[in-house]
Residue, then its C-alpha position, 0 to 999 in steps of 0.5 A: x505539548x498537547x492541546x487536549x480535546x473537550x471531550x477528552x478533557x471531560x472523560x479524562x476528569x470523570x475517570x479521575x474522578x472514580x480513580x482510574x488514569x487515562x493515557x494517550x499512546x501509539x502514533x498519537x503520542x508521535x504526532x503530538x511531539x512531533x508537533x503533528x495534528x493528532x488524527x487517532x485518539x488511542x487511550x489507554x485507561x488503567x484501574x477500571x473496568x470494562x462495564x465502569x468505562x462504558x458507563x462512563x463514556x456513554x455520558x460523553x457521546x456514543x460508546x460502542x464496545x466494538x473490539x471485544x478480543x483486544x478490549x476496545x470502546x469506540x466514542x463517538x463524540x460532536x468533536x472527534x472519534x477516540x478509541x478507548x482500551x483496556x490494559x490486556x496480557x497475551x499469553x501465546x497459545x500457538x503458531x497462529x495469529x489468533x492464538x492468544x489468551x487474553x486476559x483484561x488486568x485493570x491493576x496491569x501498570x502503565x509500564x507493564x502495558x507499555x512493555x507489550x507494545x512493538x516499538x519502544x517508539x510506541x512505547x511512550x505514554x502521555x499522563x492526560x491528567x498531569x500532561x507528564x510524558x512517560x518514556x520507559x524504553x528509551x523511545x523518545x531518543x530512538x524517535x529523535x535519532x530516527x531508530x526503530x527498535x523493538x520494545x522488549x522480548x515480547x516483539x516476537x509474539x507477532x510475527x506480523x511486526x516484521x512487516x509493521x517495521x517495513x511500512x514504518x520505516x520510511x515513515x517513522x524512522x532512518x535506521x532500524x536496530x541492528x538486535x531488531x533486525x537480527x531478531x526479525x530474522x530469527x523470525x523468518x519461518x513464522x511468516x507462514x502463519x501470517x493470513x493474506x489479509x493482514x499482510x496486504x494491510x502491512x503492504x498496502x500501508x508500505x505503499x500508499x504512505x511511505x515517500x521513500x518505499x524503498x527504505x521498506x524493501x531494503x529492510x526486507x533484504x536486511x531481515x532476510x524476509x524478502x525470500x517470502x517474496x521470491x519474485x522481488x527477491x530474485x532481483x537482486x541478481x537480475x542484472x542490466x545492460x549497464x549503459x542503459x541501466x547505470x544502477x547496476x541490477x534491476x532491484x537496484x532499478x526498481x528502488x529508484x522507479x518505487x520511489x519515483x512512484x510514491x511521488x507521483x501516486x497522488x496524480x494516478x485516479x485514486x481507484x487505481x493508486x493502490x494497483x498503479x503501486x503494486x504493478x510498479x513494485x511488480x512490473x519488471x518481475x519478468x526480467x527474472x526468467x527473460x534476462x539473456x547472456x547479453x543482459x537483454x530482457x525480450x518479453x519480460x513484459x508478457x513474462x512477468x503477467x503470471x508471476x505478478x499475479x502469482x505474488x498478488x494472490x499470496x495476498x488477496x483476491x480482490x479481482x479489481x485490484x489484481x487485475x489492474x495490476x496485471x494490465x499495468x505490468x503487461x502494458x508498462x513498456x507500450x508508452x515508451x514504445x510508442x513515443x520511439x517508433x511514432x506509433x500511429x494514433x490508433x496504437x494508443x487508441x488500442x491501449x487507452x482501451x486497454x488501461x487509461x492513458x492518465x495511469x500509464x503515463x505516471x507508470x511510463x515516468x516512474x519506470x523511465x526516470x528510475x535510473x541514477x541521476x534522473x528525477x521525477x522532474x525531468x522532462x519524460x516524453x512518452x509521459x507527456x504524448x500519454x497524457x496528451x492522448x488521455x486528454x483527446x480519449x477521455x476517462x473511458x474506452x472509447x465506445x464503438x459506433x457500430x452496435x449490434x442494434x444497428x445490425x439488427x434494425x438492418x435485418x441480421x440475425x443474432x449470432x457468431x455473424x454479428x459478433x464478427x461483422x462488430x469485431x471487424x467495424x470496431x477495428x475499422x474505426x480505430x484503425x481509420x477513426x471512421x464515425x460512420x455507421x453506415x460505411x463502417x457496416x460496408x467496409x465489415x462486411x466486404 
């Protein structure tokens, strides 16, 4: 089942050796049943102690003690990164994620550690001695049927595994058990104790990983959480006009643009995948507070600026990220705008400027093809004229060929003058696509 590492091989019977047992456990054990390149080497080491297990590992390469509050040694060896632990009991001490007791217990058993974990997927442990595979709580079946379920009472402890299932499931499972759900909804005040750093990890992973985020979301729904998330929440009953939207509400639409999304998100540069996923999880919040009688939506582009940025800084204060997502949900309808009313060369001139044409174009498909019975295959025509002009701009906003040292040289003073003679040659040449310094200054100040 699992062909063990050199390194790991040579710990394992140094362990054995002084009596101690090491497993392998968490998505370790998955990858490898699943027939999987294991990537985390995660071991679980009973019947010793810490200072014993450090000594230990320093024989095999570089040992490093860099998770004191869980108990963790990092190894760093000439074939792989392997990351060792102890056996702990949590006590819960109080609301917050922090307040936990814990207590390192060499004599804890395997299944005594194993009860602990979140998922009875997560559960299973793998002998490295005898190569026995343990499956105490049912995981392997659960795994096999695609279920998510939690392990034991002890779920409820962290609050933050409601959301580990939602990042989860579109990758580890189908379905998740009805006791789980129901229990992750008699959890729902405790999401206030969660800090935004650890619920942007669980949303970013939701993100970036999953094919089918929409699984994520829908669980959110089921759990009750999604009413944490009041801008996707209101959604569900945010309806469209039916000819044009034949899904019916726009959450509805957004599940199908998300995951047109996360197949296109391995095109978008890799410095703007993470915001080009959230502002196409955000980009059609502002139909929430636009939508009219007649089921049209002015304005929700504009509209939705505030609230997605009100919903992104609930989870971080990365100004880089949170500004691209603003742009993307203000922006999101211009390509498809454009390509309708043959919008002249300049008007995506102004954009480029504004977001690359590259992103934009992704975004424009995702969003346009989200309806039922369109795919990501289909032909997308303000996707194609998009990176039709991305191609002709290039990476970067294109650079005005008026500069103030050019005005300088000429003799003008700096000042508001200057500013507004460059403001007016910068939409000159736009507008016109002038590369004359000299006509542009002429045309400014006239």
């Amino acid at each position: 089942m699992l062909e063990m590492p050199a390194t790991l091989d040579a710990v394992v019977k140094d362990l054995a050796s002084v009596g101690s047992k090491a497993f392998l456990v968490g998505g370790a054990v998955i990858d490898a049943i699943q027939g999987r390149e294991v990537k985390d080497w995660d071991v679980e080491v009973c019947g010793i102690r810490l200072d014993a297990l450090i000594d230990i590992l320093k024989r095999h390469g570089n040992a490093n003690y860099v998770g004191k509050c869980f108990g963790v040694v990092k190894l760093y060896a000439a074939d792989h990164e392997y990351d060792f632990n102890l056996p702990r009991r949590e006590t819960k001490t109080g609301q917050g994620h922090k307040d936990f007791e814990m207590e390192f217990d060499p004599a804890l058993t395997p299944i005594e550690a194993a009860e602990r974990r979140d998922l009875t997927i997560n559960s299973m442990f793998y002998d490295l001695s005898t190569g026995i595979l343990n499956d105490p709580f049912g995981g392997l079946d659960d795994l096999n049927h695609g279920v998510l379920r939690h392990t034991s009472e002890k779920f409820r402890e962290d609050p933050l595994r409601v959301l580990r299932i939602m990042q989860l499931l579109p990758r580890k499972g189908k379905t998740v058990a009805p006791e789980t759900v129901a229990l992750c909804r008699s959890m729902i005040e405790e999401h206030r104790y969660l800090p935004k750093e650890r619920l942007l990890e669980e949303w970013v992973k939701l993100l970036m990983k999953a094919q089918r985020p929409s699984l994520g979301l829908n669980f959110l729904v089921d759990c009750g959480w999604i009413v944490h998330y009041p801008e996707l929440e209101v959604l569900q009953t945010t309806m469209q006009k039916p000819d044009w939207h034949p899904e019916g509400s726009v959450w509805n639409h957004l599940m199908l643009v998300m995951d047109n999304a996360a197949a296109l998100r391995e095109y978008v540069p890799e410095e703007w995948r993470r915001g080009y996923m959230f502002g196409m999880l955000l980009h059609d919040v502002g139909k929430a507070v636009t939508t009219t009688f007649d089921l049209k939506s002015p304005g929700h582009d504009i509209a939705g600026v505030p609230i997605s940025k009100n919903f992104m800084d609930r989870l971080t204060d990365e100004v880089e990220l949170n500004g691209q997502v603003a742009r993307i949900v203000q922006y999101h309808m211009q390509p498809n705008d454009f390509a309708k009313g043959k919008a002249k060369e300049s008007a995506w001139k102004r954009l480029h400027n504004r977001v690359r044409l590259d992103v934009m174009a992704y975004v424009s498909k995702a969003d346009g093809l989200g309806k039922l019975g369109r795919s990501v295959d289909d032909r997308h025509d303000p996707s194609r004229l998009a990176l039709q002009y991305f191609e002709m701009f290039g990476e970067n906003p294109i650079p005005p060929v008026l500069m103030g040292r050019h005005l300088i040289a000429r003799g003008y003073i700096p000042g508001p003058r200057i500013g507004e003679i460059l403001r007016r040659a910068y939409d000159l040449q736009i507008e016109q696509g002038i590369q004359n310094a000299d006509e542009l200054l002429l045309l400014a100040t006239k």
